[in-house]
C-alpha positions as CSV (number, residue, x, y, z in Angstrom):
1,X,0.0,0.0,0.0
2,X,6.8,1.9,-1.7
3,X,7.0,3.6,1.5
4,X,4.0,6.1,1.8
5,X,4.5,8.7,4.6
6,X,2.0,11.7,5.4
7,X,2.9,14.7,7.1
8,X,2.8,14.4,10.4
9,X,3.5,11.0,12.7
10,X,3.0,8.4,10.7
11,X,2.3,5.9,13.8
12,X,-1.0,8.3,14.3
13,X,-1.9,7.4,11.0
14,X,-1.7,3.8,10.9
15,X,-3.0,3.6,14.2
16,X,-6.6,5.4,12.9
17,X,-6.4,3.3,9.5
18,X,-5.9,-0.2,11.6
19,X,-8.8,1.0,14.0
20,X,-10.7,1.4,11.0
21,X,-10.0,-1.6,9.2
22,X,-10.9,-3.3,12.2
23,X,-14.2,-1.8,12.8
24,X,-15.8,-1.8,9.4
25,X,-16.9,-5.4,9.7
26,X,-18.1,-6.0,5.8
27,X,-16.7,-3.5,4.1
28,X,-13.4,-3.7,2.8
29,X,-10.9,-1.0,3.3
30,X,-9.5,-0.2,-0.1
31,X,-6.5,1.3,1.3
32,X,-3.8,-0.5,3.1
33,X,-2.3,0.1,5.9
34,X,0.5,-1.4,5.1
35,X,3.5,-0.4,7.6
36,X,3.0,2.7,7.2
37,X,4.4,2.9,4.9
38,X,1.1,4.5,6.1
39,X,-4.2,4.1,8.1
40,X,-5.8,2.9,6.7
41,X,-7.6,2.3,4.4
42,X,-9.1,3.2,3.1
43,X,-12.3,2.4,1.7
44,X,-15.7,0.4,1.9
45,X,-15.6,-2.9,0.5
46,X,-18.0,-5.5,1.0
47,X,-17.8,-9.0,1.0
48,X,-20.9,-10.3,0.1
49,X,-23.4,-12.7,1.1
50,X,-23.0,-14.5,-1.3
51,X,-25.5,-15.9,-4.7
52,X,-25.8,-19.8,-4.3
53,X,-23.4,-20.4,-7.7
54,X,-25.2,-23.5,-9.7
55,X,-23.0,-26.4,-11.1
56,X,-24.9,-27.9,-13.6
57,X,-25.3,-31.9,-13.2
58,X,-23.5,-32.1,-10.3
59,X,-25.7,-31.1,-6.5
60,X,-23.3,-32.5,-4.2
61,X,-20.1,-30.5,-5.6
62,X,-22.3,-26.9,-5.8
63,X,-23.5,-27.6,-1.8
64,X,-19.8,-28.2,-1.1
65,X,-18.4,-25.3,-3.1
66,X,-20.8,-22.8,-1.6
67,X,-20.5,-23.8,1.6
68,X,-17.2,-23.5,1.7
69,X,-17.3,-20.1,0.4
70,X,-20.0,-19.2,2.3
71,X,-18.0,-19.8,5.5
72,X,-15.7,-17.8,4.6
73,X,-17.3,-15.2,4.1
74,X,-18.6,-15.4,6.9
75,X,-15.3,-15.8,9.1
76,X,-14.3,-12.6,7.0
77,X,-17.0,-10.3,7.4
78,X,-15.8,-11.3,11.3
79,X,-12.2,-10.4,11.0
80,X,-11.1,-14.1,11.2
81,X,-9.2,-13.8,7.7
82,X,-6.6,-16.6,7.9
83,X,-9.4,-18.9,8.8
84,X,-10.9,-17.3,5.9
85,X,-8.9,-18.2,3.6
86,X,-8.7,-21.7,4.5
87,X,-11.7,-22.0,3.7
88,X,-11.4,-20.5,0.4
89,X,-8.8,-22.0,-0.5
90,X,-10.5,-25.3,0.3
91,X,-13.2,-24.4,-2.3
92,X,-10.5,-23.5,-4.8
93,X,-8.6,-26.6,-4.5
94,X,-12.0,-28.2,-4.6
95,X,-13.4,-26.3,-7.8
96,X,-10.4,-26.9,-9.7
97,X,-10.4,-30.5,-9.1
98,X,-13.8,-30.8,-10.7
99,X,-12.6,-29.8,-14.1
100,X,-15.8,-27.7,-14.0
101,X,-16.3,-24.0,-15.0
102,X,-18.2,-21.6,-13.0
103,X,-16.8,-18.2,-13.9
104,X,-18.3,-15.5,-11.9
105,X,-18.0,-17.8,-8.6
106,X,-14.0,-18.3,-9.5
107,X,-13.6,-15.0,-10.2
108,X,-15.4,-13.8,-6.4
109,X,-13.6,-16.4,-4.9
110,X,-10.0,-15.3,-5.8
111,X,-11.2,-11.7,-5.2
112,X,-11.9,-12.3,-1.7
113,X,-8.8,-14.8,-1.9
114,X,-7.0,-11.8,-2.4
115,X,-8.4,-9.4,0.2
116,X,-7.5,-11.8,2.9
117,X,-3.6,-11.5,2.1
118,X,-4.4,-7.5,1.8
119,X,-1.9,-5.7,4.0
120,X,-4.5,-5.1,6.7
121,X,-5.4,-8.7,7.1
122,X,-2.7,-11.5,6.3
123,X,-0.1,-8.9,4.6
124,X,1.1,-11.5,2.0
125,X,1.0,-8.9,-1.1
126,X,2.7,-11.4,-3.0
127,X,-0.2,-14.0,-2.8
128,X,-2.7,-11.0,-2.9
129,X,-1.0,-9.6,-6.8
130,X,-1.1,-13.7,-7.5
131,X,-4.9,-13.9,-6.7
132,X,-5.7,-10.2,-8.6
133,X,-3.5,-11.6,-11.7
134,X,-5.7,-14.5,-11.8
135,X,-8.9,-12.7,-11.4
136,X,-7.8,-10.5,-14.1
137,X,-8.1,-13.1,-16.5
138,X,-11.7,-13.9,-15.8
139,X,-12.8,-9.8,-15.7
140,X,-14.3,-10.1,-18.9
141,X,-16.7,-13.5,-18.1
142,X,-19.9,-13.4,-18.4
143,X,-22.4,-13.2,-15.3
144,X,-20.0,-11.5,-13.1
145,X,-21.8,-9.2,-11.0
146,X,-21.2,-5.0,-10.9
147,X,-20.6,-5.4,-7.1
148,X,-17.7,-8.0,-8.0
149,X,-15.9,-6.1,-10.0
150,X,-16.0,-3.3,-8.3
151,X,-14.2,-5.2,-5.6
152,X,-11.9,-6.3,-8.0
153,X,-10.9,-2.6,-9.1
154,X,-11.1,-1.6,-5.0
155,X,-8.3,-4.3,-4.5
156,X,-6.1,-3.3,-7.5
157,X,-6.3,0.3,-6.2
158,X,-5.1,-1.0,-3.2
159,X,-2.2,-2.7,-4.1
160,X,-1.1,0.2,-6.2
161,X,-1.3,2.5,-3.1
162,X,1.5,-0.2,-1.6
163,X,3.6,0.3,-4.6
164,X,3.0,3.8,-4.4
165,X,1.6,4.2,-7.5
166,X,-1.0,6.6,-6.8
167,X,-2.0,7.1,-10.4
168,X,-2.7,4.3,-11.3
169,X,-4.2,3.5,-8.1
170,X,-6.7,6.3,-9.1
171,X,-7.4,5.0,-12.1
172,X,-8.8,1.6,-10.7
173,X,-10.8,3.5,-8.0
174,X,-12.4,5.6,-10.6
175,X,-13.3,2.4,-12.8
176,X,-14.7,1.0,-9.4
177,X,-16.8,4.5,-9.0
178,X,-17.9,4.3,-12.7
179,X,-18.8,0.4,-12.2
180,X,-20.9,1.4,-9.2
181,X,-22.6,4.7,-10.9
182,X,-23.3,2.9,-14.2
183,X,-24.6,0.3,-12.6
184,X,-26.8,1.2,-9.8
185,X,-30.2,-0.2,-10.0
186,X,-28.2,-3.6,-10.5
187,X,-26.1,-3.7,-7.2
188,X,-29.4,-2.4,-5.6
189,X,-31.1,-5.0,-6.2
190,X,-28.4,-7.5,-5.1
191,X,-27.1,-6.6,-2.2
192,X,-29.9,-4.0,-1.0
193,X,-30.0,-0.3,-1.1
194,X,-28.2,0.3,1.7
195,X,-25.0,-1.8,1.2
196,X,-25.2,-0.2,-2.4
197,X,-25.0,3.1,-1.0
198,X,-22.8,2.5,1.7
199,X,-20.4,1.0,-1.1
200,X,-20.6,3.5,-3.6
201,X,-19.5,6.2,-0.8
202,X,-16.6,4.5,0.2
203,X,-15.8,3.9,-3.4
204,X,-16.1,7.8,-3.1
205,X,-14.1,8.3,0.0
206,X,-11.4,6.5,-2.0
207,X,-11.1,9.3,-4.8
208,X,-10.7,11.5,-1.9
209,X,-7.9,10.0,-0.8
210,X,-5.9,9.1,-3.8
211,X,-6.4,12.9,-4.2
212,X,-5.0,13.6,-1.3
213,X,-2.0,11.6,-1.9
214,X,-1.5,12.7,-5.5
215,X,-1.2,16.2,-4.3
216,X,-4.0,18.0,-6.4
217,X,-5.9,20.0,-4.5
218,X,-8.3,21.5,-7.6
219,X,-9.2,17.6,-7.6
220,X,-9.4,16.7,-4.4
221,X,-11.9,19.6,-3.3
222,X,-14.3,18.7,-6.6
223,X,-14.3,14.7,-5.2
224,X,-15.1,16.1,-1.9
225,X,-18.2,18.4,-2.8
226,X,-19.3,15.2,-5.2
227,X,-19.3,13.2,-2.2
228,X,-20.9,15.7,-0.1
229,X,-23.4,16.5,-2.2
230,X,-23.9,12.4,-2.4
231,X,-24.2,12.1,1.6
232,X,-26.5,14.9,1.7
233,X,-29.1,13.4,-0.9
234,X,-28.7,9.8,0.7
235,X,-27.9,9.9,4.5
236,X,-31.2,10.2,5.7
237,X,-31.6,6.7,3.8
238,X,-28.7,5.0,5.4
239,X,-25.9,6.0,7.9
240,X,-23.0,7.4,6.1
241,X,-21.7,8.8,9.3
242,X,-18.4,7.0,9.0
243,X,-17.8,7.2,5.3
244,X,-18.5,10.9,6.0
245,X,-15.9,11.3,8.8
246,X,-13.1,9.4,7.0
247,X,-13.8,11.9,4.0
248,X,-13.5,15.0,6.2
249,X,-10.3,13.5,8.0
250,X,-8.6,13.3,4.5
251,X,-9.5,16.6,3.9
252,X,-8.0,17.7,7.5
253,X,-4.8,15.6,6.8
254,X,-4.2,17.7,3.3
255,X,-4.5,21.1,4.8
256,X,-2.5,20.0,8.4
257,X,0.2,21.5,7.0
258,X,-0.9,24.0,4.4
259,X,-3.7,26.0,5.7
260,X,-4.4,25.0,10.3
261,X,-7.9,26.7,10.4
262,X,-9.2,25.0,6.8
263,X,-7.6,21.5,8.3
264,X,-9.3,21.9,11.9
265,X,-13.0,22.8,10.4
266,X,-12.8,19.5,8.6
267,X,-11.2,17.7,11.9
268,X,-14.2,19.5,13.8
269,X,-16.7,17.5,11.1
270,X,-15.1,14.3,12.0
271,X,-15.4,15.0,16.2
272,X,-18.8,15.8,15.3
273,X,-20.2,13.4,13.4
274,X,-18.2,9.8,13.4
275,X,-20.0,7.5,15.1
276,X,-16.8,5.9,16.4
277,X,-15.3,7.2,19.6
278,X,-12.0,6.3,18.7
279,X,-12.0,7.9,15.2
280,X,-13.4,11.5,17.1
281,X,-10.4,11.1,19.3
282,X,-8.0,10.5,16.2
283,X,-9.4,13.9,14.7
284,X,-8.8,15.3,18.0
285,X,-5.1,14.8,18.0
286,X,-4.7,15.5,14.6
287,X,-6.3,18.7,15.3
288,X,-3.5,19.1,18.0
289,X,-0.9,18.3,15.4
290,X,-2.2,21.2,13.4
291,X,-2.3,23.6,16.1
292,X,1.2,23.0,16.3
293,X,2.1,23.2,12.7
294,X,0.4,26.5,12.4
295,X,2.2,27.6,15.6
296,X,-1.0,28.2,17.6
297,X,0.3,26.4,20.9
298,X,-2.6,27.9,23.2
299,X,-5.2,25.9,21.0
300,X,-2.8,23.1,21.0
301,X,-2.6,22.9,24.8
302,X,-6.0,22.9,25.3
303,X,-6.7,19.6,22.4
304,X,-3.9,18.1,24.8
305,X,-5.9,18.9,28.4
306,X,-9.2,17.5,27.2
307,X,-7.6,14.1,25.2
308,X,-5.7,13.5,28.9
309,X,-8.6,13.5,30.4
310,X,-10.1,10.7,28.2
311,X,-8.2,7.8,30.2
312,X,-8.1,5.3,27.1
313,X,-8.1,1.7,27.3
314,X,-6.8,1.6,24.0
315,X,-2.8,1.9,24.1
316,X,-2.1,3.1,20.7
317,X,-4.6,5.6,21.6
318,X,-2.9,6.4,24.6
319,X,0.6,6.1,23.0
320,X,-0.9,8.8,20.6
321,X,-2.2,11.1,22.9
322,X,1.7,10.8,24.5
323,X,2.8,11.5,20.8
324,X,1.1,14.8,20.6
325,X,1.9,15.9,23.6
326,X,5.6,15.0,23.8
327,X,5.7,16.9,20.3
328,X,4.0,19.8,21.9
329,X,6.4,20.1,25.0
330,X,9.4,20.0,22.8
331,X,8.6,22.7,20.5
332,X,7.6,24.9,23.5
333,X,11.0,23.3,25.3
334,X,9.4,22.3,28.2
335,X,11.6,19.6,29.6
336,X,10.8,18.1,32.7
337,X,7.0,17.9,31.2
338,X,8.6,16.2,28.1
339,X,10.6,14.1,30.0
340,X,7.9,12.8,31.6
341,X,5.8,12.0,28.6
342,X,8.6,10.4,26.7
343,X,8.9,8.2,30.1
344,X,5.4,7.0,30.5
345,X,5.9,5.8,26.3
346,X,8.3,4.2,27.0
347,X,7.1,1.8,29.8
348,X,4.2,1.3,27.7
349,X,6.3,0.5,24.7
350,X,8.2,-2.1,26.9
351,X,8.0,-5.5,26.8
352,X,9.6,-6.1,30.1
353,X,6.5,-4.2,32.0
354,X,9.3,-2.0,33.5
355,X,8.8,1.9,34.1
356,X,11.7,3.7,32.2
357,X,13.7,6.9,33.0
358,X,15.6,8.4,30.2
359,X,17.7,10.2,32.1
360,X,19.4,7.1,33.9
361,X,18.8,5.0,31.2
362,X,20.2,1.6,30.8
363,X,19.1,-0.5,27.2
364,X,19.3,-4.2,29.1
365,X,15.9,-2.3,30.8
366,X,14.1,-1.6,27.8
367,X,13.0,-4.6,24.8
368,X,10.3,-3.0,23.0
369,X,6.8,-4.5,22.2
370,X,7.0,-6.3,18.9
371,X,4.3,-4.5,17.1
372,X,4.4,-3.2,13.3
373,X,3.7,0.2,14.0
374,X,6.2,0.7,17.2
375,X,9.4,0.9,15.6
376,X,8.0,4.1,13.7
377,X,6.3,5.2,16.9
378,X,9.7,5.0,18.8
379,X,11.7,7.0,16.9
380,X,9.2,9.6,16.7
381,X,9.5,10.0,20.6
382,X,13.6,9.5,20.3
383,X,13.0,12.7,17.5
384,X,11.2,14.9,20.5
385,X,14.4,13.9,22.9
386,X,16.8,14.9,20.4
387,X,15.3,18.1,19.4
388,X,16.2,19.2,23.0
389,X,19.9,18.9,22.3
390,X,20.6,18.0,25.6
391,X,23.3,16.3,27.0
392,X,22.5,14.6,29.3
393,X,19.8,12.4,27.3
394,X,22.1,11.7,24.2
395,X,23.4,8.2,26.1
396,X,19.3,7.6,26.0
397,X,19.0,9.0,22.0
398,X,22.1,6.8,21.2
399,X,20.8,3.4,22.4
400,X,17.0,4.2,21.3
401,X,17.9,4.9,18.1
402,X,20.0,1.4,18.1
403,X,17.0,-0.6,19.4
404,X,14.3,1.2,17.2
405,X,16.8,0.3,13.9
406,X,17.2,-3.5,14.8
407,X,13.4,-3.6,14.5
């Protein structure tokens, strides 16, 4: 999903992306999270429940094919993607056994085949390109459905985004989009209105966002008023709340650096109408971040007070919330209060379960958590110490910056 960095910490954005990933159930983030590299994700995409596929002269084999993939679907829409893909891998083994040809179920199965090695499930892009490159063959077979291929298309974009390849990651997004709005009424009436138009504004939301990472701002604010003026005309048919905060945090994360009161009104949309907690309290620190950026440290002291007194269980919430604020006292060079911040990371970042003090530090203390996103998260924190330029913490710089680079 090459390396793909955003301005600003890069552990705050995977951390909002894998939350995201997590929560969406049946739809299918378009976007990868992959180490970030970069979130999230990020877009709707549905697996579906799924047609019962017929296998002409042969009863037992379609019960046993469908089944299988019926399972998995079902362990997907749960999270549970390497049990997933057992299963759909059973079915393919099964299917291709039977010297039979059913097209359109091949061609769903190795799309979802695919999703489940997607960066923000198994991260295997190597077996996910394999399973798109066999799809791709069957993209022109007849009786594949709308919804299908837009899936298809959602899944290409996202492995261009790991490459980097933004363009062309674009370019299957929009062919998703024009999949969806060509064929409307159709998907409708197979999945149901309001997993069509769920869909179709994630499909949306993902314009936004290779917008966003292409740069072009004339673009990026015409996909955003398309897809407000979609949410406006549908939302009172189905909850579009999250599709609606993930386009606005975009938006905020494009103008964090470029203009801080345009990027906080869009953060402000996303506190005010997500209906995840977690994903308000992301908008909330990006909104710090900008505060900072645009050197308005008052506002950004006061985003700081009110996301301390949250008290979240999530740690990579909390470990964000430290982020901010360790950033925060070392522009203003505040360094016992930074000090302190950088300490409590630390022990939470510790596998060893022991409280860390930087300024007596000793590296047998400290073996950090092994988690994807820490390595990136560490080094931000080693950043805030060294920006200091204090002596006495560059024994603590010096062996932090050893341990985060044998991650």
């Amino acid at each position: 999903m090459g390396a793909l960095l955003l301005d600003g910490p890069a552990s705050l954005f995977f951390s909002y992306f894998w939350h995201m990933v997590m929560g969406l159930g049946v739809q299918r983030f378009l976007f990868f999270i992959f180490l970030l590299t970069s979130s999230s994700l990020v877009q709707g995409r549905h697996v579906l429940d799924s047609p019962h596929y017929i296998f002409p002269h042969n009863d037992s084999l379609q019960n046993m094919l469908n089944a299988l993939k019926e399972k998995g679907d079902s362990l997907l829409n749960h999270n549970q993607a390497l049990s997933a893909s057992a299963q759909y891998e059973a079915a393919l083994e099964t299917y291709r056994a039977s010297k039979m040809e059913n097209h359109p179920f091949l061609f769903e199965l190795l799309v979802n085949l695919s999703y489940t090695h997607a960066p923000y499930h198994l991260a295997l892009p190597q077996k996910q390109h394999q399973y798109l490159e066999e799809a791709q063959k069957l993209v022109d077979a007849k009786g594949i459905s709308p919804i299908a291929l837009s899936n298809f298309y959602q899944d290409l974009a996202s492995l261009k985004r790991q490459e980097g390849d933004y363009e062309k990651g674009l370019g299957y997004v929009n062919k998703a989009y024009e999949i969806c709005s060509l064929h409307r009424n159709e998907i409708a009436k197979e999945v149901g209105v309001h997993t069509a138009l769920d869909n179709e504004a994630f499909v949306r939301v993902g314009i936004i966002l290779f917008n966003m990472h292409l740069d072009k701002e004339e673009e990026l604010l015409k996909s955003y008023a398309e897809f407000e003026h979609f949410y406006l005309q549908n939302h009172n048919q189905v909850d579009l709340g999250y599709a609606y905060g993930q386009a606005n945090f975009f938006m905020g994360r494009f103008y964090q650096k470029r203009n801080v009161d345009t990027a906080v009104d869009y953060f402000d949309r996303v506190i005010a109408s997500s209906p995840v907690a977690y994903d308000r309290h992301y908008a909330q620190i990006c909104k710090g971040h900008a505060y900072i950026e645009g050197n308005q440290m008052g506002q950004a002291q006061s985003v700081i007070t009110s996301l301390e007194s949250i008290h979240p269980n999530s740690q990579s919430l909390q470990l964000n919330i430290l982020e901010l604020a360790a950033k925060y006292y070392s522009e203003i060079r505040d360094l016992p209060k930074l000090v302190e911040h950088v300490n409590t990371a630390l022990g939470l970042l510790n596998k060893k379960n022991m409280a860390i003090d930087i300024r007596q530090f000793n590296p047998d203390d400290f073996e950090p958590i092994e988690n994807p996103k820490y390595p990136v998260l560490l080094t931000q924190f080693i950043t805030f110490l060294e920006s200091v330029e204090d002596e006495s913490y560059k024994n603590a710089v010096y062996h932090l910056y050893k341990i985060a680079l044998n991650q």
